[in-house]
N, C-alpha and C positions, 0 to 999 in steps of 0.2 A: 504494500500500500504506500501511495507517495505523501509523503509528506504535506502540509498545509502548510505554507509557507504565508506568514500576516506582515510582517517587518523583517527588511534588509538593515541590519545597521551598521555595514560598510560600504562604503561607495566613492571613485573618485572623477573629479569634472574638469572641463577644462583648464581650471585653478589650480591644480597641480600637474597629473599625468596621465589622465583619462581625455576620451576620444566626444564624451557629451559637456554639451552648458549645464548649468542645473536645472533651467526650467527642463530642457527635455528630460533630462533624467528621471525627472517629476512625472514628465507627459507618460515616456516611459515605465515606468512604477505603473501607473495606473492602467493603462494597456495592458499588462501581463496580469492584473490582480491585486499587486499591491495594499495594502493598507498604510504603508508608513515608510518609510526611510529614513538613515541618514547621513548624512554630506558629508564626509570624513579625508575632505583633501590632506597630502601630506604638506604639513608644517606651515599650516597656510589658513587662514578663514575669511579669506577674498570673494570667495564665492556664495557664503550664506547668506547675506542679504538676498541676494536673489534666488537663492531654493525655496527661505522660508516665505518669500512671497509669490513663489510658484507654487506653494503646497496651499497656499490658503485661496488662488486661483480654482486649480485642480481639484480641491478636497482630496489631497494627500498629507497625511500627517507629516513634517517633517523635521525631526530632531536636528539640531547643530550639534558639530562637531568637527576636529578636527585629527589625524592624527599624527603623534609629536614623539619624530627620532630620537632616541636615549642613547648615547656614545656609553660605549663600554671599552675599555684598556686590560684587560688580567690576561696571565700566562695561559690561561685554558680558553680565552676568547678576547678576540677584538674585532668589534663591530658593533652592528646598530642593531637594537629593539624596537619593538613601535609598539605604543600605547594609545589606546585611544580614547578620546577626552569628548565628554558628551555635556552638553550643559544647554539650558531652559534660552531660548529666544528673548526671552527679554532683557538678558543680561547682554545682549550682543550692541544695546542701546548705551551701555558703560563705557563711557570714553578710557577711563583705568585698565577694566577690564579688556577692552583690546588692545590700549599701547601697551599695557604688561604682557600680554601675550605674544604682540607681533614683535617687542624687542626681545624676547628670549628666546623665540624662532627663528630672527634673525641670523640668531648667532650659530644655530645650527646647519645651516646652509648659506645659499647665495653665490654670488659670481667668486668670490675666495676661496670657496669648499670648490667649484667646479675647477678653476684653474691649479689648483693641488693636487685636482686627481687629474686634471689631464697633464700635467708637466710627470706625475709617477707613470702613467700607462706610455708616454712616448719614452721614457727613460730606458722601460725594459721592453715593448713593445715597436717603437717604433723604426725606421729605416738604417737607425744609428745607435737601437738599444740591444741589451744585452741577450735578447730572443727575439728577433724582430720578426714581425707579421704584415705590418703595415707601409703600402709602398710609397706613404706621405707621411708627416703625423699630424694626427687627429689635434684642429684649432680650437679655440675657445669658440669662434664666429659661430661654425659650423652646429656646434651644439646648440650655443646658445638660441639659434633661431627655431629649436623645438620649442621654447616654452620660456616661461620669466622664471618657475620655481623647478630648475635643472635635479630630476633623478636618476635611480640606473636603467629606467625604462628608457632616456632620452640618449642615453650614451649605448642602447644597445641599439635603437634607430639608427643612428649615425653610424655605425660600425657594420648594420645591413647594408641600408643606403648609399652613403657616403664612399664608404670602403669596400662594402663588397663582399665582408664575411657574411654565409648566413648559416655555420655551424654552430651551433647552439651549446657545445663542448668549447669550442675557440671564444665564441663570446664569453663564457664565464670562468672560464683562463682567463681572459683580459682583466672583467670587472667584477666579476665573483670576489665572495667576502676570504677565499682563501689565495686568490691571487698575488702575487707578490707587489703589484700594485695597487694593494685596496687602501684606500685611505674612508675607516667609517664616516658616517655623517651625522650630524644629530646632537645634541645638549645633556648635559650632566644631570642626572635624575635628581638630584641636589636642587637643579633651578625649576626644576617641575613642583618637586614639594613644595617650595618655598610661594610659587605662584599658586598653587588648589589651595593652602591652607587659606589665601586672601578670599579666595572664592569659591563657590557654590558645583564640582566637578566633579563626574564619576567615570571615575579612569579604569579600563579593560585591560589586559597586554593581550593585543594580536597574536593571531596564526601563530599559538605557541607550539603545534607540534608539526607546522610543515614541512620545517626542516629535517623531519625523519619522514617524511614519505619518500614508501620504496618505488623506483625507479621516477622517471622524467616527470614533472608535470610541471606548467603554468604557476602554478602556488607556491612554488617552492621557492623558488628563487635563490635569493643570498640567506635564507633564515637559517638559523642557528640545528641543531639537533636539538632534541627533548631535553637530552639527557646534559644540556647547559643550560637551557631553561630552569633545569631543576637545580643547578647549582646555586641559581643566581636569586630562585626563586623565593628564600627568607630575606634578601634583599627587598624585593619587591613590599614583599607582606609587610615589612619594617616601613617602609616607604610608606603604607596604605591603602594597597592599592585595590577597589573594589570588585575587579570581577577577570572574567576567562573569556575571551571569543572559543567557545568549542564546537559551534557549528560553524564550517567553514572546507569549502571545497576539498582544500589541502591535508583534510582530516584523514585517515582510515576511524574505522570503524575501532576498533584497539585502542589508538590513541583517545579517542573522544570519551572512552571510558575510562581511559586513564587519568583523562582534565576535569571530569566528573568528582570522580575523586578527591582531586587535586580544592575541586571546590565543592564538596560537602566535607572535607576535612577542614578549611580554613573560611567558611562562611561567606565565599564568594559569588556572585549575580552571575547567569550565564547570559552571552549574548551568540549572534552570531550572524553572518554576513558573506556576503559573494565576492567580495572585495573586487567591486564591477571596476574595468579599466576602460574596455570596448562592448561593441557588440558582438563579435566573434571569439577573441579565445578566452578574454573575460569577462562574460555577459551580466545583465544585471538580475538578481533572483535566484539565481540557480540555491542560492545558501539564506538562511535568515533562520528567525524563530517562530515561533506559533503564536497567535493572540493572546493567551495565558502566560505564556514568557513575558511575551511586551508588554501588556498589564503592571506585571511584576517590575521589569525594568524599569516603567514609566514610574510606578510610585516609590522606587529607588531613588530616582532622581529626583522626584516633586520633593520627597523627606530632605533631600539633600539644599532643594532651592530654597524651603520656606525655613 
C-alpha cells in the first residue's frame, strides 16, 4: 500500500539550487496532492517571501525555512551537515531576525567559499595539477553564472557542461567530500545555537542516513555514513536539536528504523521530505509525512512560536 503523503518539508527553488521559483513549487505541490510544504533553500531565505504568498494564493500550506550548513573539522570527519531550521511566517517580518540570520549565513558560503574551492580543485585537478583531468581550469565566471548562492550541485553542472565530464565517479573524485580537494562549506554549530536561543526555531538534521545507502543514488551525495552521524550525534542533542528527517528518498528501509530509534530514545519530532531539486531526478513529493505527522510537527512549532 502507498503511502499518503500530506506534507513535503524539504524543498529547494531557484534561491538556492533547484530548477523551480517558489510560486511554482507551490502550483506544483498542489497539482500532485499536496497539502503543505516547505521552502528549505540552502543557507538562504530569499525566496520565502514569495512561497508564503504563493501558499496563501494557492491554498497550500507553507512552512518557512531554510537549510543551514554546519562545518565540521575532526580526525574521523571533515565536512558539512545540514540542518534544517523551520520557523512561523510571521517572524520573517523581524528585521533582527533576518539580519541575524543572513549575516551568519553569510559566513558560510558566498563568492570566498567558491573561489577556495575552485583554486583547490585546479590545484590537483586541473591542466597543471597534481592529477589532472581538466583541459582548462574550471573559472570563478563560469560557475558563478549558475546561480548567486554557488553549491556542489552548481560545480557538478559546470564540470558536465563546461568541461565535459559526465562520469559521475570522476565528478565526485573532483568535488566529493572525500576528495583531496574538498574544502567543507557551512558555519560552526556554535553560531547556530547562539542564533535559535534569540529565537523561536525547530531545527531537524537532514538525510542523516544517506550516506550509507548501498550503491549509486541521487540522495546521497557528499553525506557522511550513519555511523558519523552517530559519532557526532551527543553533539547535536547537547546542541538541542529537535528532530530526524527519516522519511526521505535516500532512506532504506533498515536505516529508517534505525532513526526511529534514534528518536524514540532521545524525544525527537520526525519529519521528512523529497529534498525536491528538479522535476526529473529530484522531483517534488516523492518523500514527506502523513497529516498526523504534520499535525504533530505543526504544534511543535506553534509550542515553540508562542
Amino acid at each position: 500500500m502507498t503511502k499518503k503523503i500530506y506534507a513535503d518539508l524539504h524543498n529547494h527553488t531557484i534561491f538556492s539550487d533547484g530548477e523551480l521559483s517558489p510560486e511554482k513549487m507551490v502550483i506544483k505541490a498542489k497539482n500532485i496532492g499536496l497539502k503543505a510544504i516547505a521552502i528549505t533553500d540552502h543557507d538562504t531565505i530569499n525566496g520565502l517571501k514569495e512561497a508564503v504568498e504563493a501558499g496563501k494564493k494557492h491554498n497550500i500550506k507553507v512552512v518557512p525555512g531554510v537549510e543551514i550548513s554546519i562545518r565540521f573539522n575532526y580526525s574521523f570527519f571533515t565536512g558539512t551537515l545540514h540542518l534544517l531550521c523551520y520557523f512561523s511566517p510571521k517572524i520573517l517580518k523581524n528585521n533582527n531576525f533576518r539580519n541575524l540570520l543572513k549575516n551568519n549565513l553569510s559566513k558560510g558560503r558566498g563568492d570566498n567559499l567558491v573561489k577556495i574551492r575552485i583554486e583547490k580543485i585546479n590545484k590537483f585537478f586541473g591542466p597543471k595539477g597534481t592529477t589532472p583531468i581538466f583541459l582548462k581550469n574550471i573559472t570563478f565566471n563560469e560557475i558563478s553564472k549558475y546561480g548567486t548562492n554557488i553549491t556542489r550541485r552548481h560545480f557538478a553542472l559546470a564540470l558536465r557542461e563546461k568541461h565535459k565530464i559526465k562520469h559521475e565517479k570522476i565528478i565526485n573524485k573532483i568535488i566529493g567530500n572525500k576528495s583531496c580537494a574538498y574544502y567543507p562549506a557551512g558555519i560552526d554549530l556554535k553560531a547556530v545555537q547562539n542564533f535559535i536561543k534569540k529565537f523561536p526555531v525547530v531545527t531537524v538534521l537532514a538525510h542523516s542516513a544517506a550516506g550509507s545507502f548501498p550503491g549509486n543514488s541521487h540522495y546521497k551525495e557528499v553525506h557522511p555514513d550513519i555511523k558519523i552521524i552517530e559519532k557526532i550525534l551527543p553533539e547535536l542533542l547537547e546542541f538541542g536539536i529537535d528532530g530526524l528527517e527519516i522519511n526521505y528518498p535516500g532512506h532504506t528501509k533498515k536505516h529508517r528504523k534505525f532513526l526511529l530509534n534514534w528518536a524514540e530514545k532521545y524525544n525527537l519530532i520526525v519529519t521528512g521530505g523529497s529534498d525536491c531539486h528538479d522535476t526529473l531526478n529530484r522531483p517534488l513529493g516523492i518523500e514527506g509525512i502523513s497529516k498526523h505527522e504534520f499535525d504533530k510537527f505543526m504544534n511543535f512549532l506553534t509550542l515553540k512560536t508562542n
